[in-house]
ROKOL-403143 format. One record per atom (N, C-alpha, C, O): x, y, z; residue in three letters. Coordinates in steps of 0.05 Angstrom, whole numbers, plus 5000, padded with zeros to 4 digits. Layout:
XYZAla;...
This chain:
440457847577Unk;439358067593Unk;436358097589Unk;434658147606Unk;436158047562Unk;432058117563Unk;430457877548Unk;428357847535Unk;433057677560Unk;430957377554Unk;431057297521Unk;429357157509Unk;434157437505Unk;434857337481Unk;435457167479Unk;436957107498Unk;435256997463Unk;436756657452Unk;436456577485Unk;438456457492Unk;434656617506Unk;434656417530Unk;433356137529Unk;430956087525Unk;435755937534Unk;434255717532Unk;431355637559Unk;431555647584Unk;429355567544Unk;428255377549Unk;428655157572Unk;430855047568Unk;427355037595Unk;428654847616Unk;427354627589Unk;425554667573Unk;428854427591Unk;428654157577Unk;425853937588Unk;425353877611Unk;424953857570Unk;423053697580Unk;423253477585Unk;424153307569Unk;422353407618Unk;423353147624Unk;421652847621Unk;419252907616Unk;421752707622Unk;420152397614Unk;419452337640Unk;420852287659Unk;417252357639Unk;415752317675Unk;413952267664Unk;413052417646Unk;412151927676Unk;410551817672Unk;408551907701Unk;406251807701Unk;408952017717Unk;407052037727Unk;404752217727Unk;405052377709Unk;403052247737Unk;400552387740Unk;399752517769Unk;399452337786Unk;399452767780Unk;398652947792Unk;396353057792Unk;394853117774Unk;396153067812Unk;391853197827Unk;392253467814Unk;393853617825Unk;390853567791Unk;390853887781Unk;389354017801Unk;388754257796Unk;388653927824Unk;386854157829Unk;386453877873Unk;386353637879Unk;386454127885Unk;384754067918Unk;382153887904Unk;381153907881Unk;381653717924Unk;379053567913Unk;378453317915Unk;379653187932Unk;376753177899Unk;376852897901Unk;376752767875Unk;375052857860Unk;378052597868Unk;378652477833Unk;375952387838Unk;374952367861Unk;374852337815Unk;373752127807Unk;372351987786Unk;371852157769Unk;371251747780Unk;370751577746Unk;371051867728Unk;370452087735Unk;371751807711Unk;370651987687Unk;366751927679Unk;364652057679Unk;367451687675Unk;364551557676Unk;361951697688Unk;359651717680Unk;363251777709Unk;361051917732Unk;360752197725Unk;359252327739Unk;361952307706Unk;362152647689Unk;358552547681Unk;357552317676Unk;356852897683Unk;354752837675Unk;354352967643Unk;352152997633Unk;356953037629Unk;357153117606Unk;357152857594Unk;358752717606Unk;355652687568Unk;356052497557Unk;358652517540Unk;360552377545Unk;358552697523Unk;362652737512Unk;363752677528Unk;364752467520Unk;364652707550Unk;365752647573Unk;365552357578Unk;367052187570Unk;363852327590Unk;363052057605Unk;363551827593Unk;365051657603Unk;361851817565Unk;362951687546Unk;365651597532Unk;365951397517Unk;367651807542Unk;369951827538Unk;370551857505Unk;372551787493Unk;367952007493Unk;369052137457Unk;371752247454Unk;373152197434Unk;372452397476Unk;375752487466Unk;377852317481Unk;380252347481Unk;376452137494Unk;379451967508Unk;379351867532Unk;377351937544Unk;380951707545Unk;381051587569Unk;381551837586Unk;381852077579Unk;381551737606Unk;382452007624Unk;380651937662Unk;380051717670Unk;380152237679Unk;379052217701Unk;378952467709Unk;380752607702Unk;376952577723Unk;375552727732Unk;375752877756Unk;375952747776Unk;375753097758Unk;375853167795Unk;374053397796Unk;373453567779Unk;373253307829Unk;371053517835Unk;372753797858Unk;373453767882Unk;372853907851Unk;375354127853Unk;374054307884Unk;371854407884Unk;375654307901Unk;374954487931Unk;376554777925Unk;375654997929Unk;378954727916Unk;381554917910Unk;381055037885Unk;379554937868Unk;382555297879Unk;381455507858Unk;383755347840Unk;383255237819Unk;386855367855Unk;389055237838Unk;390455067821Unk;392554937827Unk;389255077800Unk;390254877783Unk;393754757768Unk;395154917755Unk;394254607772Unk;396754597762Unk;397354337746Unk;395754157742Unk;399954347739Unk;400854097713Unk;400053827724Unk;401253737743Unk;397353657707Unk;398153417723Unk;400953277711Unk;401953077720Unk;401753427694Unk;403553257672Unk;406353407678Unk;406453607693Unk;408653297664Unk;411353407661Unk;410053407642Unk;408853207634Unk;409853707625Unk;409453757597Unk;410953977577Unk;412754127583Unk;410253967563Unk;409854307544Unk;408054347539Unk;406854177525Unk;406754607546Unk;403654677545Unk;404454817508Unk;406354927497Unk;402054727502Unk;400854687474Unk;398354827472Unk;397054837451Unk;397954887484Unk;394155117488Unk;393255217507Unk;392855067525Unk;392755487511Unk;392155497538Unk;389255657529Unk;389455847514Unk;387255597537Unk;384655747524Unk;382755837547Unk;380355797542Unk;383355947572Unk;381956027593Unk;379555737613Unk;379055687636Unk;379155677598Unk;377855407611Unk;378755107602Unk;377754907613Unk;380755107578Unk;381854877572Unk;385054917572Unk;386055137565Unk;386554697580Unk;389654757582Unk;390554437557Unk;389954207556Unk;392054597543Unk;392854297518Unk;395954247532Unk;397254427543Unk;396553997530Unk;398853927548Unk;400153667531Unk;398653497522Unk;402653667529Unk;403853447509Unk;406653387534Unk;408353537543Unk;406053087541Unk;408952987553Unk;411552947529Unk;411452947504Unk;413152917541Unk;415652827525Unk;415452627509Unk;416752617488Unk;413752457517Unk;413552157502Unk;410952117485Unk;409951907476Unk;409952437482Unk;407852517462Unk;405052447474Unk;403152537462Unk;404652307494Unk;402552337504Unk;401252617510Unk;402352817518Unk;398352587503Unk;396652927497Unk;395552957520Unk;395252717527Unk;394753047534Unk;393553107555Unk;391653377552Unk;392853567542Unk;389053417560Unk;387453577551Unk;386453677587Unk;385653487599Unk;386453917600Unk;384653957625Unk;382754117616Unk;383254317602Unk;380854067623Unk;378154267607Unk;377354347641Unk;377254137654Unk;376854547653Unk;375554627672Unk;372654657671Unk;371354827659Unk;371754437687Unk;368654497683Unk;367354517661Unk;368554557640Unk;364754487662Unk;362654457640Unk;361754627628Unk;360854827639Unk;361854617603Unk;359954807581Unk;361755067594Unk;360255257591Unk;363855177606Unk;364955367607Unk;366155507591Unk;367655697598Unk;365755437565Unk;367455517546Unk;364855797549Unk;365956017552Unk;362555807548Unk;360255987550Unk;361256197561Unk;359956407557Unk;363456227577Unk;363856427600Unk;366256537593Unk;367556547614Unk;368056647567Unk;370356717553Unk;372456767569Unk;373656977573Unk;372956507580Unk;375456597596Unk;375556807623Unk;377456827638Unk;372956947627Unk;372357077644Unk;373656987674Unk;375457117685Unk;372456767682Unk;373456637719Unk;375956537715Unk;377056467736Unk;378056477682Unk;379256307683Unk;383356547688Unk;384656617668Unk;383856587705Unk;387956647703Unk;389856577694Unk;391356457710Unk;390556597668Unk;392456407657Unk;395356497669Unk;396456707663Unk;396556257689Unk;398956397693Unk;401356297676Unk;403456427677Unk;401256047658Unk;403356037632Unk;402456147608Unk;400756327608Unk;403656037583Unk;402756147567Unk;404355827540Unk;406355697543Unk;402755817522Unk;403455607505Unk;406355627489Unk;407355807475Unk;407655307497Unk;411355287490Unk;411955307522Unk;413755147528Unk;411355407536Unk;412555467563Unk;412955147569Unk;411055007560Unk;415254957586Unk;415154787588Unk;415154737617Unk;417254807627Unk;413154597638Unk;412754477659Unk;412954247667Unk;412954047654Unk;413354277698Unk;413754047713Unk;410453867727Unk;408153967727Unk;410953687734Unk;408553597751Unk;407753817775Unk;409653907787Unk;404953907783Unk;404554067803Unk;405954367793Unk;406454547809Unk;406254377770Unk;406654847762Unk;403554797763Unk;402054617757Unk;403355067777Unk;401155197780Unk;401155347746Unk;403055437734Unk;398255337737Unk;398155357710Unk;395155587696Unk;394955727676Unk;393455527719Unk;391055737727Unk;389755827752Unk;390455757775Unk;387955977748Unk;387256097774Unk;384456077762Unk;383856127739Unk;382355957788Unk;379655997776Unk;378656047798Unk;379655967819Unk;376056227797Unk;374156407807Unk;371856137810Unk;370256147791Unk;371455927827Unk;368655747820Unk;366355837828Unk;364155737827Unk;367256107840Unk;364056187849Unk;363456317827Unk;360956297824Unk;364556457808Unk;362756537782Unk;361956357757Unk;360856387735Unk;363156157772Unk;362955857754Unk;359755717762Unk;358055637746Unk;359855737781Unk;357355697798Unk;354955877796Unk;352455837797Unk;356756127792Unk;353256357786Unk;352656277766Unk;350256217763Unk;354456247745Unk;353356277719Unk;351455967714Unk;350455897692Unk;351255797737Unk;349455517734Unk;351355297727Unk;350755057730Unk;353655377719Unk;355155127709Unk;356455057735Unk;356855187756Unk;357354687726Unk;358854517741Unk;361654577745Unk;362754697726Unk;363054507769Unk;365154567764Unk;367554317771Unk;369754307781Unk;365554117757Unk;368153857751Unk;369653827736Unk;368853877713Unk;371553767737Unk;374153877721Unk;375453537708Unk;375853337722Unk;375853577678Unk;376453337662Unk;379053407649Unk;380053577635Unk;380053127664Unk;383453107651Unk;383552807630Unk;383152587638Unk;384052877609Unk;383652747583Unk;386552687571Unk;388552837570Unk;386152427563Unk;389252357546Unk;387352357515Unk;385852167512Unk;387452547495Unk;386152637477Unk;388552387447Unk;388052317424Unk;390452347459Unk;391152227446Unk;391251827443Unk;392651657431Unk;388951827461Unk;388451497469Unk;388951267448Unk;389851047454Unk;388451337430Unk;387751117418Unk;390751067407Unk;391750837409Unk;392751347389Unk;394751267386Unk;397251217407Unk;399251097399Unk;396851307432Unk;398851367443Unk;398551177477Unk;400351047487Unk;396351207488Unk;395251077518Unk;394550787513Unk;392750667501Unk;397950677535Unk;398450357537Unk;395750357563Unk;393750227558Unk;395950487586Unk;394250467613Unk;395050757629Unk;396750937627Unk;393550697639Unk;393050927667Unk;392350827697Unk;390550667700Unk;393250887710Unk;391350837745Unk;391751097762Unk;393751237763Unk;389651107775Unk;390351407795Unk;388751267811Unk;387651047808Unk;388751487834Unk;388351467864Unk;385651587862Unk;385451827860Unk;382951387863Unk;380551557867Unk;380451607899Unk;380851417914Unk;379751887910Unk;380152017934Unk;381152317927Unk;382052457909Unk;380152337959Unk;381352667959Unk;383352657960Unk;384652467969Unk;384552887949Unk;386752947935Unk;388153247941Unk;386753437949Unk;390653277937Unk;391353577938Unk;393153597918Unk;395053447914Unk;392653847904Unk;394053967884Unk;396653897881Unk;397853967901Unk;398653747857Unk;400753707866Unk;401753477862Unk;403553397847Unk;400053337880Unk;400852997895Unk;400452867872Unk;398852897854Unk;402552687875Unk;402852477858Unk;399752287861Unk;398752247883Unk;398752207839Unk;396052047843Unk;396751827822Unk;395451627821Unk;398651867808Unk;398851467799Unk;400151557766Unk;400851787758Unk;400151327752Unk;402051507727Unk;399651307702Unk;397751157703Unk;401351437684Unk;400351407652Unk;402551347632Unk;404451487626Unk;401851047620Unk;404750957602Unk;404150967575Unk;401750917570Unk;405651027555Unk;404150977528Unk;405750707520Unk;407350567534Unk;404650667487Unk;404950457476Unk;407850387466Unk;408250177455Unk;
């Protein structure tokens, strides 16, 4: 009745990968953050976001949710990190809607935040958005996605580990 001993939906093993956001993927490489670009926390790819809506690129269990970064772990332990935009951590969660909350477990395409990019934009910052496998080195066999515009959701190519 008020959500005692309620289980949990089960987390499913889905290798694929989903557009978090309206927009257009593209290189990580091309991020003008060097952490980023460089790829210091990991392989991963980038999108330049039209849509406020962000959602799971992953079948996951969300593991962090911090107003401009979402921590995300697949079934098969692959980490997944979405950081919204640059240097936004500056802006406390302010533009950012968290609509889960961490343990909550998701599908590909749950809608997961709500962002405001026009106050993303006043405040001077970028609003390219980095999806990171933070766990690369132990865990990421490859990746391929669909560089192109994109809509929230859509399947854009998958991620295997080792």
């Amino acid at each position: 009745m008020f959500g005692i001993g309620k289980k949990k939906a089960p987390l499913i093993e889905d290798t694929k990968l989903y557009a978090p956001l309206d927009g257009e993927t593209i290189e990580l490489s091309s991020v003008s953050d060097p952490v980023f670009a460089k790829k210091m926390m990991g392989e991963g790819f980038a999108i330049t976001p039209t849509g406020s809506q962000v959602v799971a690129p992953v079948a996951a269990e969300v593991t962090m949710i911090e107003g401009h970064a979402i921590g995300l772990k697949r079934a098969d332990g692959l980490e997944v990190l979405v950081h919204l935009g640059l240097d936004t951590v500056t802006l406390n969660g302010v533009p950012f809607t968290s609509l889960v909350k961490a343990g909550d477990i998701v599908t590909g395409g749950t809608p997961l935040v709500t962002v405001d990019w026009a106050a993303v934009q006043a405040a001077g910052l970028e609003t390219t958005t980095m999806i990171i496998f933070t766990n690369t080195n132990d865990k990421l066999a490859d990746f391929d996605i669909k560089y192109q515009t994109v809509t929230a959701g859509e399947e854009i190519g998958h991620a295997n580990v080792k």
